[in-house]
N, C-alpha and C positions, 0 to 999 in steps of 0.2 A: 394490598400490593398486587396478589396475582390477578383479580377482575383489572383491575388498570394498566398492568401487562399484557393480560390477552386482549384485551382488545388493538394493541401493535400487529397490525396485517403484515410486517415487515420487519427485517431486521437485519441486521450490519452486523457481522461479528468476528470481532478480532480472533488469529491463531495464534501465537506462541502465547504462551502462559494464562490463556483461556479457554480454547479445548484441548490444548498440548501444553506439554514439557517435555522436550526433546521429542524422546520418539515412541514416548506414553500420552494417554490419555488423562486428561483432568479427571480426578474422580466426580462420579457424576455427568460429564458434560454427554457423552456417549448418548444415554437416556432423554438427556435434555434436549440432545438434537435431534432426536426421534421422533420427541416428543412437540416440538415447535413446529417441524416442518408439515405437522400433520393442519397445522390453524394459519400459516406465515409463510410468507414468502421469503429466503434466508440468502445471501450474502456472503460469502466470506471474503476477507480481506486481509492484504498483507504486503506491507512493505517492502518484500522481497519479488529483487526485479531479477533474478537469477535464473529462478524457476520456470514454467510455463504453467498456463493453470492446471494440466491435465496432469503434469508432473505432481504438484503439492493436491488434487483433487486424489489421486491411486496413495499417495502417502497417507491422507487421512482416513481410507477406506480400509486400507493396512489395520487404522488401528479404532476401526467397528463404525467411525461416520458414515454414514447413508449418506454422499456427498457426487453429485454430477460435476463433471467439470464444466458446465457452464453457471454453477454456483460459488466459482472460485473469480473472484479480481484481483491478479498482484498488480503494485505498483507501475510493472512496465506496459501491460493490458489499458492500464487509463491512462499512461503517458501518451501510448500509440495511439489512442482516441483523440487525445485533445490536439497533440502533433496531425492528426487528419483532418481534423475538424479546421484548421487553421493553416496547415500549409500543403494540404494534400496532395497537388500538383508539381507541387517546389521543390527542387533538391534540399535533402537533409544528412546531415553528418550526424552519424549513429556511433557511439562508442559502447558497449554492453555485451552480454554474455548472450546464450542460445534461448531465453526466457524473453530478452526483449527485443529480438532481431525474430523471432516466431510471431510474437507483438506488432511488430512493424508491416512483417509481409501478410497480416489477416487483415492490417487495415491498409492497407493500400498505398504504403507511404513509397515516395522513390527513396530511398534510403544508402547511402552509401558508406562504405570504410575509410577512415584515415588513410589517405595518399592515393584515393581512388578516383578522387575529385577536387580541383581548385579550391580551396578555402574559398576564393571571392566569389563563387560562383554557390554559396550555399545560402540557403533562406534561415533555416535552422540548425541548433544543436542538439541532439536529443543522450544525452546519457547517462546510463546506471553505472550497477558495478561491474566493474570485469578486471578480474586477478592476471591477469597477462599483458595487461595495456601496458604501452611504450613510452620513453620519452617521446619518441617520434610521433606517436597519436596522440599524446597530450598536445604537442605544442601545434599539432595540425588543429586540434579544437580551439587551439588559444589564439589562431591565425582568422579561425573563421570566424568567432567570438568578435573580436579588436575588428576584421572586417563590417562588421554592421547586422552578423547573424545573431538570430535570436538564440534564449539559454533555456533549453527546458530538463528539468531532475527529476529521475524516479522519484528516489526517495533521498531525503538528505540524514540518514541516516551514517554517522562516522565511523561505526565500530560495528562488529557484526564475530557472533562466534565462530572461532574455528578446533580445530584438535587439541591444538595446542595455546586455546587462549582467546583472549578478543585481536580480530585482527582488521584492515583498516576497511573501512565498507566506501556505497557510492557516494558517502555524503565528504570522505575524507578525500578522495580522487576530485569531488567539486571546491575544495576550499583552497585545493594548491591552481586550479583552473581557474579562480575567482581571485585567486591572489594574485596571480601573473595577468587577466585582465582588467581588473577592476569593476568585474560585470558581474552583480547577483545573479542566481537560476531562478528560473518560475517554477517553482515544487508543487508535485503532482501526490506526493503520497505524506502519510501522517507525519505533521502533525495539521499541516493544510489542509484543506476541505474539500481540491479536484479530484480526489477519489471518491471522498462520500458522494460527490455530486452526477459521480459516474454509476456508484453501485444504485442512486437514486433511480437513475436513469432508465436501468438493465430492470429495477426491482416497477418499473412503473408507477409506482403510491404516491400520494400529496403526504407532504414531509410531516404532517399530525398524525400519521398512521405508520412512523417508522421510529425503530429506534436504535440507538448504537451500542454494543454491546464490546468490552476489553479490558484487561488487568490494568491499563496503564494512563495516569490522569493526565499527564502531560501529551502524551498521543492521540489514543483513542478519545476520551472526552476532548478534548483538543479539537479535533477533527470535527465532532459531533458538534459541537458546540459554533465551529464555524461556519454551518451552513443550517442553523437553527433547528435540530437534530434534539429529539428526550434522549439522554445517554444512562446507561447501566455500569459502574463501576463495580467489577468483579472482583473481590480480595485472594484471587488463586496466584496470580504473577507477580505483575512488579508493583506496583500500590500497595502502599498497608494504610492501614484506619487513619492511623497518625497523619500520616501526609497529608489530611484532606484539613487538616488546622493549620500547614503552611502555605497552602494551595489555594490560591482565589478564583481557582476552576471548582464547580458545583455540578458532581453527577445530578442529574433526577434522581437514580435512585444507587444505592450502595449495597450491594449482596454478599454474604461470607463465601457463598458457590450459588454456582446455574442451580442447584437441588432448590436454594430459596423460591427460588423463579415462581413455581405453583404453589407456595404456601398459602 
């Protein structure tokens, strides 16, 4: 297993409940990512369009990763990518917190607020989550939506923790958005693939020299698997053994911790 691992020039690798839990470290992973980046080019990713990368990059340095912030990609970092890549010059209606409006003004996007701009006059829709949105900013997106603008989503993630419990994330802000248009979103982060296909991108490698590393089958192998990606299923988070006999997703390979990594 470990000579067929190292030889991965690259890697992807998911955060919560693979080098973290809350606001510790996996046992092991600390070393493990010490130890990778000294052979690989590393990646980290994450669904959360909240943060900025440098915000979640100081977080994990908090707790011992050797991590730059240009080795962080959350989901609103490749929203703002592919929203450039495709409407760069266009007005676009942004609803999201300071993680993807930081996203938006590194790529270049004209970007604007609900009630800042004509619905009819927008090319796009771009957004994640954000705990303070309006009726008034939903139904500005459901105007410009029903107008003939395009849907792009961080991440379609519905629930997300908070203090006091799971509480509703940006995938739950998109389905009451998709129920009052009738308009699916084009999803940019896990369980879809235009993330990996971004962190592909930033990592340089032809995709036989990369691989995806994450607790979670339905996500991370997910992901991996959509953009023809060898994946790593890590038993630290949300995956246990069992799942993988209900699951007709197929890590490459399945490790108890990152420690298996060099055995």
């Amino acid at each position: 297993m470990a000579s067929r691992l190292s030889n991965k020039r690259g890697v992807i690798v998911d955060l919560d409940g693979t080098l973290y839990r809350g606001e510790i470290a996996v046992p092991g992973a600390v070393s493990w990512f010490h130890r990778i980046r000294q052979t690989a080019g590393v990646i980290c990713v994450t669904n959360n369009s909240k943060s900025p990368p440098d915000d979640v990059a100081a977080r994990l340095r908090r707790m011992g990763f050797d991590v730059r912030d240009d080795q962080v990609l959350t989901s609103a970092s490749a929203a703002a990518s592919y929203v450039a890549q495709v409407w760069k010059d266009s007005p676009v209606l942004v609803l999201g917190e300071e993680g993807l409006w930081q996203a938006v003004s590194a790529a270049g996007i004209r970007g604007f607020r609900p009630g800042d701009i004509d619905p009819e006059r927008v090319s796009a829709v771009l957004q994640g989550i954000h705990q303070g949105c309006t009726y008034g900013d939903l139904a500005e997106l459901c105007l410009a939506i029903r107008a003939g603008a395009a849907y792009v989503l961080t991440n379609p993630d519905r629930a997300l923790p908070g203090e006091r419990g799971l509480v509703p994330g940006a995938g739950a802000i998109s389905a009451l958005i998709e129920s009052a248009t009738g308009v699916a979103p084009l999803v940019i982060g896990k369980p879809q693939g235009r993330m990996m296909e971004e962190a592909l991108r930033l990592l340089g490698l032809p995709r036989e020299d990369v691989v995806v590393v994450g607790d979670n089958l339905e996500t991370d192998v997910a992901a991996g698997h959509r953009v023809g990606l060898d994946t790593v299923l890590v038993l630290t988070g949300y995956s246990r053994r069992e799942d993988l006999a209900s699951s007709a997703l197929r890590p490459t390979w399945v490790l108890d911790d990152l420690g298996q990594w060099f055995a």
